[in-house]
N, C-alpha and C positions, 0 to 999 in steps of 0.2 A: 323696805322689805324686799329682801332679794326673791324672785317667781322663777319656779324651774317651767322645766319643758310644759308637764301635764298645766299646772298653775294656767301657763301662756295658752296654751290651747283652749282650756276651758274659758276663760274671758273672752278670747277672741270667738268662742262659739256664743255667747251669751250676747254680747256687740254685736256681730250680725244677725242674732236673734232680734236684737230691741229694732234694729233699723228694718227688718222684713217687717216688723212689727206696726211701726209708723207708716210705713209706705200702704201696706193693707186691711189695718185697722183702720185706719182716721182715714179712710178715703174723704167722708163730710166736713176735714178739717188740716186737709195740707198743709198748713202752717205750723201744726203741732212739734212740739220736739219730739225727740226719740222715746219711746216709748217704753215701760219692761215688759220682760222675756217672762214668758210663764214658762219657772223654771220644774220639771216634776224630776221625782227623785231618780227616775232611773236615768236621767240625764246625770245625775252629779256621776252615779255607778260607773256610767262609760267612761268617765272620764278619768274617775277616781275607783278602781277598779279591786282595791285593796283594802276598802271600806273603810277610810278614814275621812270620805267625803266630807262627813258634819264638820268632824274638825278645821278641816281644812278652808272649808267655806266662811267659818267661822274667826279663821284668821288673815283671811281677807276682810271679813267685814270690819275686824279690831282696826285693820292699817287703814281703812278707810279706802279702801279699792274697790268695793263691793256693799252693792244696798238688797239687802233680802225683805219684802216687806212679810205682812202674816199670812199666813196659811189661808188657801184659796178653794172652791169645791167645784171643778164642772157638774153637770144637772147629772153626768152617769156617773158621779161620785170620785171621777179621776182627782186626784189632789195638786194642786202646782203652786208654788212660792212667785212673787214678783220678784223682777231680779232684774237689776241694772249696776253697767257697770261704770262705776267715777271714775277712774281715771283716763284721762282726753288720750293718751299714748298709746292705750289699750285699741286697735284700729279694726274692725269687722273684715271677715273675710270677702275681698270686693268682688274676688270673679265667681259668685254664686249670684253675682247681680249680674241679667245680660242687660249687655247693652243696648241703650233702646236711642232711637235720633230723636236729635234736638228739635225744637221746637222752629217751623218756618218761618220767615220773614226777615226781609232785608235789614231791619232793626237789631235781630239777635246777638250777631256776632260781636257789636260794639255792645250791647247789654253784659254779654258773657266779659267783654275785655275787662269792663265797667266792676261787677262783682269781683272780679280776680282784683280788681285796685281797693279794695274795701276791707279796713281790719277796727277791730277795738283799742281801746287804749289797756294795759293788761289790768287796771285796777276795774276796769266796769263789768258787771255781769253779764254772761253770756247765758249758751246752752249750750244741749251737749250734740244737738244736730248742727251749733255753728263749728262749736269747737271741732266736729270730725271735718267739715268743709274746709280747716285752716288748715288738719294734718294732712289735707287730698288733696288742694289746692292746685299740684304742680301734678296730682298725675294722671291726667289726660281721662277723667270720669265724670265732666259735669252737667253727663244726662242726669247724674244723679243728685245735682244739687240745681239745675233750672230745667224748669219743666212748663208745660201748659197744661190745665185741667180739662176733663172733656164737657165738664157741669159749666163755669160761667167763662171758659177761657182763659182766666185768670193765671198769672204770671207767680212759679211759685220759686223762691229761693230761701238759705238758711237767714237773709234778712229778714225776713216777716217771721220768722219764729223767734224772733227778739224782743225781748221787752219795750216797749215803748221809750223809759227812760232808757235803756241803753242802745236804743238807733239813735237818739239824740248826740252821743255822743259817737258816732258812727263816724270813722275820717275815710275820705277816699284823696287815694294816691298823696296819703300821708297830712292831707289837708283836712281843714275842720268842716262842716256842714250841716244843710238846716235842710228841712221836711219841707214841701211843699203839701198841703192837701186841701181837699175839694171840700168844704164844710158843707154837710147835709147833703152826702153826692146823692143816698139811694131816693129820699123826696126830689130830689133836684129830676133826677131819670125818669124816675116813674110817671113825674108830671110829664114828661118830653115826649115818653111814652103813651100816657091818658090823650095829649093833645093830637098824636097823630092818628090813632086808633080812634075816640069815639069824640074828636071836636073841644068844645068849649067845657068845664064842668069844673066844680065845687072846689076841687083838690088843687086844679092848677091854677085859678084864680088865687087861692089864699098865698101860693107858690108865690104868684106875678107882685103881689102887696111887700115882698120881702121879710124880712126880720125873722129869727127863730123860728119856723117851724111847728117844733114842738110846742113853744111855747106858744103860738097861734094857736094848735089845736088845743089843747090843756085849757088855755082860756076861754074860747067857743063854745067848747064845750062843755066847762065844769068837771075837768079829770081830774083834778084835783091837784098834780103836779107835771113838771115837765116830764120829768121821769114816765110817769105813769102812760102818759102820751105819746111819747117817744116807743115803749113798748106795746102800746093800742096800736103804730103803727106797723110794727118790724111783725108783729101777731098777724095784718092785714096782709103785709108782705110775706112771708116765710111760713105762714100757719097755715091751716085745714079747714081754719073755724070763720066763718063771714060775717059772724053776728056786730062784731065789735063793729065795724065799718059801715055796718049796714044802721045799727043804731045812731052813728055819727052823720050820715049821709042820707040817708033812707034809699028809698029803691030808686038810686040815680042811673041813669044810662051807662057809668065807668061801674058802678057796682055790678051791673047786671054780666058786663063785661069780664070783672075779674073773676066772678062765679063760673062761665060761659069758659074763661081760660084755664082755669084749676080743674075742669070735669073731662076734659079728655085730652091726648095726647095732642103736641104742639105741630102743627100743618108743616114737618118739616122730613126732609130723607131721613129712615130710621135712625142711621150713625148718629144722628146729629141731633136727634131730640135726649134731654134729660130722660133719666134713668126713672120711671114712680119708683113710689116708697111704697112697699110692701107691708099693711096695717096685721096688727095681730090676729085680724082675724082671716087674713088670707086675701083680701081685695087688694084690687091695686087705686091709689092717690094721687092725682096729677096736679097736687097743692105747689110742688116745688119748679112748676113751669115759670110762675111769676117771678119769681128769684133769679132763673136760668134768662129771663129774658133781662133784666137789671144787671146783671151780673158781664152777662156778654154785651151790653150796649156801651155800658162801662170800660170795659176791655175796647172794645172797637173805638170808642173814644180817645183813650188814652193815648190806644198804639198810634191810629193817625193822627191825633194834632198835638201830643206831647212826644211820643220816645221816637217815633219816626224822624221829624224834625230835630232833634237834641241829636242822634245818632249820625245825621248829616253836617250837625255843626260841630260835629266830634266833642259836644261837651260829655263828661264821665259822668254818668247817674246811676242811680241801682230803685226799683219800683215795688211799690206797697200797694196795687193793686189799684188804689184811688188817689195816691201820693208818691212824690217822688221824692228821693234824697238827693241832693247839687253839689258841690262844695260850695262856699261863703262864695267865691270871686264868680259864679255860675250865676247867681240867684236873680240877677237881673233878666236875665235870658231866660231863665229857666220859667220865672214869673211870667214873663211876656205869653210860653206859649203856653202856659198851665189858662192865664186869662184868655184864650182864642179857644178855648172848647166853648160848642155855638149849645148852651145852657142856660135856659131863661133863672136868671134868679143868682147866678154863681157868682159863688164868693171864696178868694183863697185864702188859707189863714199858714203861716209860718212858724213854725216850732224849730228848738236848735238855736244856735248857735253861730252857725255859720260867719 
């Protein structure tokens, strides 16, 4: 389908729409793809000024250029369409994005070389945030595809918004390569955690014994499945609510602890404490402090005794937060320093191909 001027302009307003979209909406989930545009009608009118908007949107949707999903209502009744555009060529207007600086650390720069060496093979599935990182690749913007979080520090690029199977098949500098990751980082932390804050206690001895986790607690306590346990725990972790931990544990000195942490703000310079979450009734919640302190120990882990060292030994990797991707001929090295994070209990597991 040949797109005249108006056609180009509108897409390209709808593309930079999706991606202001992802960047500000999903602040809770930076790995997300691109997003759609709440598209309302008097957008189609500027653009399509001649009111043949419907039609016209409508014949993009036929060529498959364009996804309009159903009719939307804000609370004061304003009306808007979801709208996303398919095809990867279609590129967002970049300079409405300022530029913001990279992320510090002497690690970075060989990180950034690292992702610029990193493509699919064309038959595997992408997104549509990797797909715009491949059309931008070469032009001097990737504040806008690596970044740091201000919540756990976390390391974000168009890699982590990829499917699982398709980082497996992930090649860097044309070579094939395998996943390194932490199995059970966030128990692995929290115990590291429990042990330096309140001593000896329940959680990090089951830690010390080895073997699944979950399936320790599941079985201790009659949760009935891994599954269900594995979510008693992330509820402890990430949630509001203490009941579940507290019935597990009773009033142990770590419980009193994580109650003691979630109830007010973290002993840290304002900049630097997480953000509470604002409850519907208007309080503020300091449940997501336990998270931000997992999250960035995590991070401080990685960067010193994984990407630090690999960035010195110039081997090429791209990072999933709690996992690394190597190439195949990397893996041995890569292995040595994933096994030197000082983590009671760690165990690394290999996915890929490599």
């Amino acid at each position: 389908m040949k797109l005249d001027d108006a056609d180009l302009k509108f897409l390209r307003s709808i593309k930079t729409g999706q991606l202001i979209t992802r960047q500000y909406d999903k602040k809770d989930d930076p790995d997300t793809d691109l997003q759609p545009y709440r598209l309302k009608p008097d957008d189609v009118k500027m653009f399509y000024p001649k009111g043949d908007g419907t039609a016209r949107l409508r014949r993009l949707e036929d060529a498959g250029i364009l996804r309009i999903g159903t009719v939307q209502t804000y609370r004061d009744g304003t009306v808007y369409f979801p709208a996303e555009v398919l095809a990867p060529e279609i590129l967002p207007h970049v300079k409405y994005f300022k530029r913001k600086p990279l992320p510090s650390g002497k690690e970075v720069p060989h990180m950034i070389k690292s992702l610029l060496m990193a493509e699919l093979p064309p038959h595997v599935e992408s997104t549509a945030f990797w797909d715009f990182f491949m059309s931008m690749r070469n032009a001097g913007r990737m504040d806008l595809f690596f970044s740091r979080d201000k919540f756990g520090y976390r390391i974000h690029t168009p890699v982590c918004s990829l499917k699982s199977t398709s980082r497996r098949e992930l090649l860097l500098a044309g070579e094939p390569t395998a996943e390194l990751d932490i199995a059970q980082s966030q128990p692995l932390i929290f115990s590291a955690i429990l042990l330096k804050e309140v001593g000896d206690n329940p959680f990090s001895r089951i830690i010390s014994d080895g073997g699944d986790i979950y399936t320790h607690l599941a079985e201790r306590y009659a949760l009935g499945s891994r599954e269900l346990a594995k979510a008693a725990f992330f509820k402890l972790l990430f949630g509001s609510d203490d009941d579940t931990i507290k019935t597990l544990f009773g009033d142990e000195p770590f419980v009193r602890w994580i109650r003691a942490l979630k109830s007010r703000p973290l002993p840290l310079a304002r900049r630097n404490r997480p953000e509470p979450k604002i409850l519907w009734d208007g309080t503020r919640s300091y449940h997501p402090n336990l998270a931000a302190l997992l999250q960035r120990m995590e991070s401080g882990l990685m960067r010193r005794y994984v990407w630090q060292p690999l960035a010195e030994k110039g081997i090429p990797f791209v990072s999933i937060h709690d996992s690394i991707i190597v190439r195949g001929c990397d893996l041995d090295t890569a292995m040595t320093q994933m096994q030197s994070l000082p983590l009671d209990g760690l165990r690394i597991t290999v996915k890929g191909h490599g």
